[in-house]
VEXVO-601530 format. One record per residue (C-alpha): residue number from 0; y negated, x negated, z negated; residue in three letters. Coordinates in steps of 0.1 Angstrom, whole numbers, padded with zeros to 4 digits. Example, Ala and Ser with C-alpha at 12.3 -4.5 7.8 and 13.67 -1.06 7.14 Angstrom:
(0; (0045; -0123; -0078); 'ALA')
(1; (0011; -0137; -0071); 'SER')
! end
This chain:
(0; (0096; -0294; 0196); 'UNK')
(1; (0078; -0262; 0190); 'UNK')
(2; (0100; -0231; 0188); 'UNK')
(3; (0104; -0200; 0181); 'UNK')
(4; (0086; -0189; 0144); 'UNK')
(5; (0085; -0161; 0118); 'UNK')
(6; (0052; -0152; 0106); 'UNK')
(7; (0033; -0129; 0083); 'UNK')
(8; (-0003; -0128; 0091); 'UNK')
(9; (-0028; -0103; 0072); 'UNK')
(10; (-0050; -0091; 0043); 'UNK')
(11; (-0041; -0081; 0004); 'UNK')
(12; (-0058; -0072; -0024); 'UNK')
(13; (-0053; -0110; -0038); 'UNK')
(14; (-0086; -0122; -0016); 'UNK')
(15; (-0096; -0089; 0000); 'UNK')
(16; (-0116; -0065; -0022); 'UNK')
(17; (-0120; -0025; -0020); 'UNK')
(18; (-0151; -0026; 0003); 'UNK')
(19; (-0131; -0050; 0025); 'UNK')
(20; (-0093; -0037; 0026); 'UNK')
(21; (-0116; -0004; 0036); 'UNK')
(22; (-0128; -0017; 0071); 'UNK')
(23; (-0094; -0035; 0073); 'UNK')
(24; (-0076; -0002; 0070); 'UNK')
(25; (-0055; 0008; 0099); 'UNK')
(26; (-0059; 0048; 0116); 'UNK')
(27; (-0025; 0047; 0134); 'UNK')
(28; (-0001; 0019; 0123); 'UNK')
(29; (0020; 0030; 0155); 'UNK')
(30; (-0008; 0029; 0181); 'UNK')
(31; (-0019; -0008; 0165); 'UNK')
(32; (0017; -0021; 0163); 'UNK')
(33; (0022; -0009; 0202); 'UNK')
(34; (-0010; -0027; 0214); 'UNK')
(35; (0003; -0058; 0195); 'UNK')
(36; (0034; -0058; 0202); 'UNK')
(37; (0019; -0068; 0239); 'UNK')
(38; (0003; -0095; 0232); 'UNK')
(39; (0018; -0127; 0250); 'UNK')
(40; (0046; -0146; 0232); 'UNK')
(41; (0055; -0122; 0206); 'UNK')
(42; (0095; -0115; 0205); 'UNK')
(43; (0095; -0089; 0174); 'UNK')
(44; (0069; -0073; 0150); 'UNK')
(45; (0063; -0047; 0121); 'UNK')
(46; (0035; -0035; 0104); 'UNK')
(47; (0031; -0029; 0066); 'UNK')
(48; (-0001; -0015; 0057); 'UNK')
(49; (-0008; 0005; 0024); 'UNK')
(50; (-0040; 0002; 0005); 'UNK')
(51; (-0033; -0029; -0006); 'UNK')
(52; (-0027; -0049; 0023); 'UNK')
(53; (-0026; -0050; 0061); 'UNK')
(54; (0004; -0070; 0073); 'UNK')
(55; (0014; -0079; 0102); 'UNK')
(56; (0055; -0098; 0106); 'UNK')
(57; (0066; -0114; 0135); 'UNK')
(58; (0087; -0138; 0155); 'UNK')
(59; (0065; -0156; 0183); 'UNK')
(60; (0073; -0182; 0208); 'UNK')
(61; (0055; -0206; 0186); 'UNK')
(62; (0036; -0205; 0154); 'UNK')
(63; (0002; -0200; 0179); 'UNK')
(64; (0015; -0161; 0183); 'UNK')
(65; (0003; -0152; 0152); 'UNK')
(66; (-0035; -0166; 0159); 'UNK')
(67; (-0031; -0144; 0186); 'UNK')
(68; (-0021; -0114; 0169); 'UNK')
(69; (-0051; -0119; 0145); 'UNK')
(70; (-0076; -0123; 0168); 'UNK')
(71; (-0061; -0092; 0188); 'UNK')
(72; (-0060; -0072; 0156); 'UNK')
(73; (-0100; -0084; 0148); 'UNK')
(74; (-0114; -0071; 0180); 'UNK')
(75; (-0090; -0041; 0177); 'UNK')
(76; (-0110; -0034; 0146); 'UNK')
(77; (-0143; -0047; 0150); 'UNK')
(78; (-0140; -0071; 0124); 'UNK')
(79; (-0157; -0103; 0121); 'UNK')
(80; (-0125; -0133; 0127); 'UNK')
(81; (-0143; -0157; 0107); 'UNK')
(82; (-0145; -0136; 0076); 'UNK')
(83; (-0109; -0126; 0081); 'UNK')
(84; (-0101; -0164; 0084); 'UNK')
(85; (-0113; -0164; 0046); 'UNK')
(86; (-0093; -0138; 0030); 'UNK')
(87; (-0069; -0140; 0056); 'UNK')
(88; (-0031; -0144; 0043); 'UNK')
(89; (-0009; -0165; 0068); 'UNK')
(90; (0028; -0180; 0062); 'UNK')
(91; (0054; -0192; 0083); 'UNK')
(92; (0093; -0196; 0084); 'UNK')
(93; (0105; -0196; 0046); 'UNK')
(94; (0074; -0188; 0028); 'UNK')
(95; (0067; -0157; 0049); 'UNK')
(96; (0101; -0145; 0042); 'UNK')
(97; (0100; -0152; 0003); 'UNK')
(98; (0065; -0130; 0005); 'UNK')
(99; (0078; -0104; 0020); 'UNK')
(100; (0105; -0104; -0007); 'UNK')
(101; (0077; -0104; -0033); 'UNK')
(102; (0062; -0079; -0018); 'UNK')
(103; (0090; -0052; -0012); 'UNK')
(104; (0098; -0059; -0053); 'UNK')
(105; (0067; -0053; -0065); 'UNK')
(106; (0059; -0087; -0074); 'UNK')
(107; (0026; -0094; -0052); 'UNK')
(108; (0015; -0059; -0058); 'UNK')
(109; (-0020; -0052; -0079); 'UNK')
(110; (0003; -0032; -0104); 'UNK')
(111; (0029; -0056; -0110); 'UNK')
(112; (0063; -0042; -0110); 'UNK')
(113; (0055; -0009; -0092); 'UNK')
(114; (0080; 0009; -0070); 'UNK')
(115; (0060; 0028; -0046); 'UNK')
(116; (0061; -0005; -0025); 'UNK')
(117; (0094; -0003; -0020); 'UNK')
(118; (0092; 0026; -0001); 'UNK')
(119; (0064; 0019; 0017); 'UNK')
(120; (0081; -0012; 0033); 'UNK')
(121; (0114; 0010; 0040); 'UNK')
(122; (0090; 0030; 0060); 'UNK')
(123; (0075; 0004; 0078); 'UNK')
(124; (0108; -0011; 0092); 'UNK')
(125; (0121; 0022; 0098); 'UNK')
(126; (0094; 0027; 0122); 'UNK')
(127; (0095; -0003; 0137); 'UNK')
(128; (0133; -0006; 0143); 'UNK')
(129; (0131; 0032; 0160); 'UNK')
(130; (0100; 0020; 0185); 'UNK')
(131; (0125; -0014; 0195); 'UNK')
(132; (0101; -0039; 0181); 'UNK')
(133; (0124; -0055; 0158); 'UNK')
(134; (0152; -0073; 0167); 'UNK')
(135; (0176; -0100; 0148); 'UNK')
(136; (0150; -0116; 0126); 'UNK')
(137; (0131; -0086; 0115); 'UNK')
(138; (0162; -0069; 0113); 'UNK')
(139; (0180; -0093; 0090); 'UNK')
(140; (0146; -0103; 0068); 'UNK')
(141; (0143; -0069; 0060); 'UNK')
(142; (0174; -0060; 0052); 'UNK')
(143; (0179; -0088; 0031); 'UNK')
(144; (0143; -0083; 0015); 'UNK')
(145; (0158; -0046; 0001); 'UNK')
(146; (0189; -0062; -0010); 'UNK')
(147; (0168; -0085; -0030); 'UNK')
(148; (0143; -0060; -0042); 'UNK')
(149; (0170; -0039; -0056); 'UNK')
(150; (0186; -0063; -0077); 'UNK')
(151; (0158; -0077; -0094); 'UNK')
(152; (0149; -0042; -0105); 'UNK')
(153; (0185; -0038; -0117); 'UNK')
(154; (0190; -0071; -0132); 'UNK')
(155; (0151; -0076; -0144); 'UNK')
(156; (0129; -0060; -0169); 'UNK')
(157; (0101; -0063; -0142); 'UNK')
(158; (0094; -0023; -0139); 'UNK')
(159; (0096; -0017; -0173); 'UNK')
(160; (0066; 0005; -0191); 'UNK')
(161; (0042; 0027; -0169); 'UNK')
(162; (0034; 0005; -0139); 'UNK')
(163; (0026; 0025; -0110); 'UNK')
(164; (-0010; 0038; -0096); 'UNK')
(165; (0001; 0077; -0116); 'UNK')
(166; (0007; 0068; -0152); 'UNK')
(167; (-0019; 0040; -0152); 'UNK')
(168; (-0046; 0069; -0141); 'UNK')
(169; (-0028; 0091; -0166); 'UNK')
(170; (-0032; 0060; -0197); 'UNK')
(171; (-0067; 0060; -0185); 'UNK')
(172; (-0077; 0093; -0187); 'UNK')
(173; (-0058; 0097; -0224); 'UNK')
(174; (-0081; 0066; -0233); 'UNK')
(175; (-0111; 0090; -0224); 'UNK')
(176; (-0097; 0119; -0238); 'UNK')
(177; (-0076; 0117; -0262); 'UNK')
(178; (-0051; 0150; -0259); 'UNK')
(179; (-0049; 0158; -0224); 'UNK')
(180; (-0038; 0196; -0235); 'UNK')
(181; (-0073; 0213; -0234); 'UNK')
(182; (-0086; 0190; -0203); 'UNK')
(183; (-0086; 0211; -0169); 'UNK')
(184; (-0075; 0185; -0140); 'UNK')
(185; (-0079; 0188; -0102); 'UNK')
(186; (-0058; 0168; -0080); 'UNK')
(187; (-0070; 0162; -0041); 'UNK')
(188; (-0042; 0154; -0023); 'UNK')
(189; (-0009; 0161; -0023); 'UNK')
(190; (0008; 0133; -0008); 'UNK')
(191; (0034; 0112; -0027); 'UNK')
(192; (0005; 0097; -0046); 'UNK')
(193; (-0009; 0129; -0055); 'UNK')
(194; (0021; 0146; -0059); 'UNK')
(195; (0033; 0116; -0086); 'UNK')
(196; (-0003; 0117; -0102); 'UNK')
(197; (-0003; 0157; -0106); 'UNK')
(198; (0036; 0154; -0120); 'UNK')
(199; (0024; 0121; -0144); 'UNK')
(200; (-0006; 0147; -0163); 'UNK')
(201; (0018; 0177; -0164); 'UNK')
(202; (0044; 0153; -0182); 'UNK')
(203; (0017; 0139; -0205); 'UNK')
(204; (0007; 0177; -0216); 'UNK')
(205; (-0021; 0184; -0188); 'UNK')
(206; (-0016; 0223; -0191); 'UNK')
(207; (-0050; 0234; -0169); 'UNK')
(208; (-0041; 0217; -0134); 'UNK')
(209; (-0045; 0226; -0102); 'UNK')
(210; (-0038; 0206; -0069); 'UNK')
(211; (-0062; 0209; -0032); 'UNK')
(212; (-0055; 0196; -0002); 'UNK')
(213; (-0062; 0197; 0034); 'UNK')
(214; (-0029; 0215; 0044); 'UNK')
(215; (-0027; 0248; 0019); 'UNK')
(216; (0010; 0252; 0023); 'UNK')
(217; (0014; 0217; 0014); 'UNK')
(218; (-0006; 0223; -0017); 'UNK')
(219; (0009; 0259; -0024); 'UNK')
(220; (0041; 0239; -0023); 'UNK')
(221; (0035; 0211; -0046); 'UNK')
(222; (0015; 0237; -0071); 'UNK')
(223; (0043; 0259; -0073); 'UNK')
(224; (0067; 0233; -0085); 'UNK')
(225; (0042; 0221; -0111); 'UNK')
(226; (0034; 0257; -0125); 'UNK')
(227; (-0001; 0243; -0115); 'UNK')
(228; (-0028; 0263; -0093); 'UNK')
(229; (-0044; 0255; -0063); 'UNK')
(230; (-0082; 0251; -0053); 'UNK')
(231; (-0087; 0256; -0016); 'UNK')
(232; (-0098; 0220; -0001); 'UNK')
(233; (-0134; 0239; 0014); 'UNK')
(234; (-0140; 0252; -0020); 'UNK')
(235; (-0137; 0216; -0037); 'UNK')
(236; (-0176; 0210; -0039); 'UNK')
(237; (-0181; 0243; -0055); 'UNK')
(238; (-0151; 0238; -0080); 'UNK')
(239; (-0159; 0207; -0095); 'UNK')
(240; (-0182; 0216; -0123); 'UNK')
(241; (-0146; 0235; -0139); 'UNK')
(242; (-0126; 0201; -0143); 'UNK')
(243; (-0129; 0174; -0166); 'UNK')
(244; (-0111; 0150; -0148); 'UNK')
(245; (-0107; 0150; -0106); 'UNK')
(246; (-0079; 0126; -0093); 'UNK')
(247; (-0088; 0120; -0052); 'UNK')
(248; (-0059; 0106; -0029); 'UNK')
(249; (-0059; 0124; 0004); 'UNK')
(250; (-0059; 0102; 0039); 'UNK')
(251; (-0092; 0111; 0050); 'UNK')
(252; (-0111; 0090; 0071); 'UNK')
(253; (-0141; 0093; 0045); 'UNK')
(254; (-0153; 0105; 0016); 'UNK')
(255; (-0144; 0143; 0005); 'UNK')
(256; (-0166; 0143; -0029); 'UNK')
(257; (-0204; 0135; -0018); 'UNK')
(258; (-0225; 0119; -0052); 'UNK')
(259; (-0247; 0150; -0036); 'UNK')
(260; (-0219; 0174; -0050); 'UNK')
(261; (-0211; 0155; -0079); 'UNK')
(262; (-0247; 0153; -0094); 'UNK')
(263; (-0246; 0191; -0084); 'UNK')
(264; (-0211; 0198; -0104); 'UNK')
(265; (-0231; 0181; -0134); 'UNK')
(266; (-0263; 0203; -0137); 'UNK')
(267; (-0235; 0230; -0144); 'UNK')
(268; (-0218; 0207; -0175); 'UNK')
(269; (-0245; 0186; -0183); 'UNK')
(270; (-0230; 0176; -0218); 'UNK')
(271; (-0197; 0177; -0204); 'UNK')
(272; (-0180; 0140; -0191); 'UNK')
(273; (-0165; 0133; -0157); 'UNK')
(274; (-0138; 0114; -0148); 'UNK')
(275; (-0129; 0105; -0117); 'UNK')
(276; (-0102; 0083; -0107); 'UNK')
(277; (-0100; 0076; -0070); 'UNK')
(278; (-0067; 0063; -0060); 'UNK')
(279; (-0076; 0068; -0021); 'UNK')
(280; (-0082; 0042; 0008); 'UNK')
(281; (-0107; 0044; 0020); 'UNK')
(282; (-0120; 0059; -0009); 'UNK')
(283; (-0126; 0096; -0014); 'UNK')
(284; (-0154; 0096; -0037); 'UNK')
(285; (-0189; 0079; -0026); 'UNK')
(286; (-0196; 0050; -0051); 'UNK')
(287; (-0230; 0060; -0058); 'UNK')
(288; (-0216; 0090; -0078); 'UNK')
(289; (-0206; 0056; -0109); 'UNK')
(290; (-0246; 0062; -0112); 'UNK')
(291; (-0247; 0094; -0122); 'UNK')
(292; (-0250; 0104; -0161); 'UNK')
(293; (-0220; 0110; -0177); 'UNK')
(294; (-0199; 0103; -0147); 'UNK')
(295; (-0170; 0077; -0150); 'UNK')
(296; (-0157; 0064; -0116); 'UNK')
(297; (-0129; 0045; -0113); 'UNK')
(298; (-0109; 0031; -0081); 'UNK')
(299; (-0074; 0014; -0076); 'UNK')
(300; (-0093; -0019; -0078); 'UNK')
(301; (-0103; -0010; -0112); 'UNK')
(302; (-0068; 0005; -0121); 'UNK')
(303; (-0052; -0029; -0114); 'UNK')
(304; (-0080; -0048; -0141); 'UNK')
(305; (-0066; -0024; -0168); 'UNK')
(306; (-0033; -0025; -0163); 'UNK')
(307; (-0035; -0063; -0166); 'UNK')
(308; (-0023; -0064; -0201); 'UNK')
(309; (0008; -0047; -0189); 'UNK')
(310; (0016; -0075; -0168); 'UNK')
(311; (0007; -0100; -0191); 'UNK')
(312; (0036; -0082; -0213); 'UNK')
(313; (0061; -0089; -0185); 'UNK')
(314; (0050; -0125; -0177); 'UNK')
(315; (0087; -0138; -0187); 'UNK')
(316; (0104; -0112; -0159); 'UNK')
(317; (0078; -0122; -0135); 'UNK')
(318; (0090; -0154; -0138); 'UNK')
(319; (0126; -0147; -0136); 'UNK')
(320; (0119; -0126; -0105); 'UNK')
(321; (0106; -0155; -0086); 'UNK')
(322; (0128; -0175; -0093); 'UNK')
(323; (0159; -0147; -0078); 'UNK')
(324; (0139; -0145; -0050); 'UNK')
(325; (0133; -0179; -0040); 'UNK')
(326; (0169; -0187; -0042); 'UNK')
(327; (0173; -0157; -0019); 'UNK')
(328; (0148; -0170; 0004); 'UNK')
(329; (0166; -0203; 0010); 'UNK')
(330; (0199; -0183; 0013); 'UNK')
(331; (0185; -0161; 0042); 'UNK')
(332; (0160; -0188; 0056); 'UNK')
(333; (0194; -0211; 0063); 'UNK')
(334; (0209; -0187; 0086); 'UNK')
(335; (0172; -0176; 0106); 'UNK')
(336; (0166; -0214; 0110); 'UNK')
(337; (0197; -0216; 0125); 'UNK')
(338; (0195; -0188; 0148); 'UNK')
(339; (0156; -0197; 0156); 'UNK')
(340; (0170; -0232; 0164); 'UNK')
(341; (0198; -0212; 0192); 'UNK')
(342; (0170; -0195; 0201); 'UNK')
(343; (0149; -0226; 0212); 'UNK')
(344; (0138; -0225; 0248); 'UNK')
(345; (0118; -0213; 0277); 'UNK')
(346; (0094; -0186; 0259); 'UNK')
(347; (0091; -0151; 0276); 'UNK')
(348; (0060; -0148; 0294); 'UNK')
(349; (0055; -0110; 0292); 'UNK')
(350; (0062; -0088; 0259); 'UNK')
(351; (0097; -0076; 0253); 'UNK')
(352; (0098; -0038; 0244); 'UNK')
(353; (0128; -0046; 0227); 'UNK')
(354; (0126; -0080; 0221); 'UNK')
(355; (0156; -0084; 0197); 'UNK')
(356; (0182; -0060; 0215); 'UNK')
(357; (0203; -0084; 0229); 'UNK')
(358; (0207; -0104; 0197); 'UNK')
(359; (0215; -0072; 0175); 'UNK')
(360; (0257; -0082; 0172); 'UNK')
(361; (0244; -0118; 0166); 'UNK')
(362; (0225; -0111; 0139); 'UNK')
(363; (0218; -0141; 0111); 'UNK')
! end
């Protein structure tokens, strides 16, 4: 008999490329979650989306809540449903809660072993949990899913050596330049990627930075505790032809560097490279700017294909980490079966705001 069903239903990086995860991107994870959260049959549900994926956990009536989530979340975004069905991720019961334990360690991340994951997922619950839309599923799989997290990167070699998006864009532009001491950087941006990114090239010898963003206390803020200056974010066009390497991560909607204003910068340095690493989605810099002479663009997409050989390095605690993890996943999938199983019966017609609230002491 059909029951009640965990799910995770989305998008990663492992089928969905840049151009893709792009139109897949979410404006308002909170505005999205509070439209799905209505759809018929769904009992709990968080959102996780990062530039690397667009998730979507649940616990539905029956496994047919999360086709109607998807579909939902399609016409939401005007995205074709067919060509979501292709590069569409979608697991139930124990295999959706063994990827999201993947996930929050850093496991089915493009940089394998990275941490900022983590704290992405914390965020996602949190936000979740404090709008009611988790309940005792969520509540316990993600709780569980830290727990787990934690101790593979305690008891696990798995984040060892520089994996995360900052010191793979700081390897690369050391690869380009050799001493980073006489090359002037700009970082756009100065959120925790850009934050990490500008404090990665000051620890490598970067001594010429300066950070820009949208909100100029923000930047005066995160300049001041670098010793680095700031460029103001309406004078970024005009600036670029100073910096030798420009690091983009702000939220915007689109691009802030035009391949207008880069092939500008570049009749100013003509014999002078460009590096440009854009660590944004969607992407800050417009790709037609990889055409220009003496330009080098590089995206996270392209990040992840270096960094490969790091991986590769750690393929042993890779393995070791799985293996954890699974054994944690039957742990906690015994006790949600059980309480799906209590659970079984007439399914709620309409939405529940709080669709977990009255199972919160009888948690799994």
């Amino acid at each position: 008999m059909s029951g009640p069903c965990l799910f995770v239903i989305g998008a990663t990086h492992q089928n969905a490329p840049l151009e893709v995860r792009e139109r897949l991107a979410l404006a308002s994870e909170g505005a999205i979650r509070d439209e799905l959260v209505m759809v018929a049959g769904i009992r709990e549900l968080a959102v996780l989306s990062t530039c690397n994926r667009v998730e979507f956990y649940g616990v539905g009536s029956d496994e047919t809540a999360a086709d109607s989530v998807q579909a939902a979340y399609c016409a939401m975004q005007g995205f074709d449903p067919a060509e979501f069905e292709r590069i569409r991720i979608r697991l139930t019961g124990r295999e959706a809660a063994l990827h999201l334990f993947e996930v929050a360690s850093g496991l089915d991340s493009q940089l394998v072993g990275e941490n900022e994951i983590f704290g992405q997922v914390k965020e996602a619950y949190a936000a979740a949990h404090a709008c009611g839309s988790t309940g005792a599923v969520l509540n316990r799989l993600f709780q569980k899913a830290f727990q787990a997290a934690k101790h593979v990167r305690t008891s696990t070699g798995i984040s060892s050596g520089r994996v995360s998006v900052a010191n793979v864009a700081v390897d690369l532009a050391a690869s380009i330049f050799g001493s980073l001491a006489e090359s002037k950087v700009l970082v756009l941006g100065t959120g925790e990627i850009g934050e990490g990114t500008a404090r990665a090239f000051r620890s490598r010898g970067a001594e010429d930075l300066a950070v820009s963003g949208r909100r100029p206390e923000r930047a005066a803020q995160v300049a001041s505790s670098l010793g680095a200056g700031t460029v103001p974010f309406e004078e970024r066009d005009a600036s670029l032809a100073r910096y030798d390497i420009v690091v983009c991560s702000t939220a915007a909607p689109s691009a802030v560097l035009s391949a207008a204003a880069i092939a500008a910068a570049m009749k100013r340095r003509p014999a002078r490279p460009l590096l440009l690493i854009d660590l944004a989605l969607p992407r800050d810099v417009e790709s037609a700017a990889a055409d220009l002479q003496n330009v080098f663009l590089y995206n996270l997409d392209d990040l992840a294909r270096i960094a490969e050989k790091n991986r590769l390095a750690r393929e042993a605690e890779i393995v070791r980490c799985r293996s954890i993890l699974s054994q944690r996943a039957d742990g906690l999938w015994g006790h949600v079966q059980q309480y799906l199983d209590l659970a079984r019966g007439p399914a709620p017609g309409s939405p529940a705001r709080n669709p977990g609230a009255a199972g919160q002491a009888a948690a799994p």
